[in-house]
N, C-alpha and C positions, 0 to 999 in steps of 0.2 A: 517436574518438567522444567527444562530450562528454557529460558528465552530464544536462543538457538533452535533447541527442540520447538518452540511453539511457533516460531519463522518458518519453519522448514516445514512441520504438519499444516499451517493454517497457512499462509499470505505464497509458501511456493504450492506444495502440492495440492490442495482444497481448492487454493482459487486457479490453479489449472486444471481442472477437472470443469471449474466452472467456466473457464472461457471457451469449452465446447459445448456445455449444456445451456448456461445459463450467461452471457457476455455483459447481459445488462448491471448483475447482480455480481460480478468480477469486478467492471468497473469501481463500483462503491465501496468494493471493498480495498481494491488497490490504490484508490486514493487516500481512505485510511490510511493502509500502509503505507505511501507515502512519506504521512508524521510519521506516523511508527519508527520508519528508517531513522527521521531525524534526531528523534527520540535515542537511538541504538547511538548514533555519531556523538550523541551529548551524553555527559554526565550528571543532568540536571537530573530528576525524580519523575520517573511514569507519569505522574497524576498533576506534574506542572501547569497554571494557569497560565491563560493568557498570551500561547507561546504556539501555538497551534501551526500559523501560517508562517512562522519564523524556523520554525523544525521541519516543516515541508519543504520550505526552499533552501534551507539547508543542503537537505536528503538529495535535491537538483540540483544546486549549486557543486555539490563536494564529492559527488559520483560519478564519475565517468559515462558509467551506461545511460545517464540522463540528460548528454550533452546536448543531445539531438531537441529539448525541451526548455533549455534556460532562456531563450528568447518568447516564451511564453509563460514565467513568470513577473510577479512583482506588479504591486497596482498600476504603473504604470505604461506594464505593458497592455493593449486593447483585448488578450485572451485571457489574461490572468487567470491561470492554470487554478491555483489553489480554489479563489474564490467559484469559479466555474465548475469546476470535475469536484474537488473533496467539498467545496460548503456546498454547493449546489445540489451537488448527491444527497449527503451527509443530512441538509436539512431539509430539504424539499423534494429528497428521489427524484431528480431531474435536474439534469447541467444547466448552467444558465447560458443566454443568446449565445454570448460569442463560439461555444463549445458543441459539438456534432458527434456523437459516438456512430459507429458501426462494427461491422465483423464479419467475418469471409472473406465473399466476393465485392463488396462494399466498397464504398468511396476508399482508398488508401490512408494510412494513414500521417499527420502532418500534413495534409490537404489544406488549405488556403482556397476558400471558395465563399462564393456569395458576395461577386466584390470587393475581397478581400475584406469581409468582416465575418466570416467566422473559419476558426479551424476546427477538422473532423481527427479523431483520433478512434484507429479501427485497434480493436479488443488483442485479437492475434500478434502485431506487434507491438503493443504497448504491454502486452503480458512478455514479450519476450527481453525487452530492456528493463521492465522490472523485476524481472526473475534474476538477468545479470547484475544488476546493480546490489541484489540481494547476495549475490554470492562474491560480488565484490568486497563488500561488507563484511563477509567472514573468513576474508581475507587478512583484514587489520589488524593490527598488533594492538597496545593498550594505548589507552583505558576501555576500548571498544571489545576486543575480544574479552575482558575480564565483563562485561556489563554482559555479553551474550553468554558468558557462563553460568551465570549469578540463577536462583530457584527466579521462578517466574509465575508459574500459571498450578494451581491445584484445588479440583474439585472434589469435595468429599459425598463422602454416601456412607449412610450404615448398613452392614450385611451380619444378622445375629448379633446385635447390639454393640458392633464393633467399626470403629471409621476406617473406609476402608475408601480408595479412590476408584469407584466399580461403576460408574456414572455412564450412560450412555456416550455424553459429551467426552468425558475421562479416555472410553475406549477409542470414541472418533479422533479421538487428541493424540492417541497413542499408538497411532497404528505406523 
């Protein structure tokens, strides 16, 4: 599977499925992908340290469909996206203050409420800029389109003593 391939099965189509079932569990996962993105935009190595919140606002800074968001990052802004929605999620399952999620009929999202100390960001159209931004993305010529080509993701399994990629996960991967 390619990196492309694993975009398109896991962070487009999976986590839309989940922002009608599951919005809570969308979100965490979209802020992942958030770095993720960053990640695609750079040349540096998957498993890079220490780079996390720098590939995120990358991914906001250098996409388009995320324009609507750059004045909520960076620590010095009061929402600080990364730290709220991806560490928030990421380490503790739950946004920090300044951060409100919802979904549906729900506060809108880019809301500005509570005295203007927090902003709400609803599931529905934060999944819809990040799915563009995503297909922004493979839109790019190089070195970005060669890194979304590049083998990325494979699970093996044995079927009659022979490795074979037959994985429950392999087949959800693969559909």
């Amino acid at each position: 599977m390619t990196t492309k391939q694993f975009i398109e099965t896991t962070f487009i189509h999976q986590v839309g499925e989940l922002v009608q079932t599951m919005p809570y569990i969308a979100f965490m996962t979209m802020g992942i992908g958030i770095e993720f993105m960053g990640k695609c935009l750079n040349a540096g190595n998957w498993h890079e340290e220490g780079v996390s919140r720098k590939r995120f606002e990358e991914a906001i800074n250098n996409l388009a469909s995320f324009s609507n968001y750059r004045h909520l990052i960076g620590k010095q802004s009061q929402f600080d996206l990364y730290g709220s929605l991806r560490c928030g999620l990421a380490h503790a399952a739950a946004p920090k203050f300044p951060l409100t999620l919802s979904s549906k009929k729900e506060m809108a999202n880019l809301t500005v409420h509570s005295n203007n100390q927090r902003v709400n960001l609803r599931c529905e159209d934060f999944y819809a800029d990040f799915k563009a931004a995503w297909e922004e993305l493979f839109l790019m010529g190089s070195p970005v389109a060669e890194k979304l080509g590049q083998p990325f993701l494979f699970v093996p399994d044995y079927e009659n003593g022979n490795l074979v990629g037959s994985t429950p996960i392999t087949h959800s991967l693969a559909k």
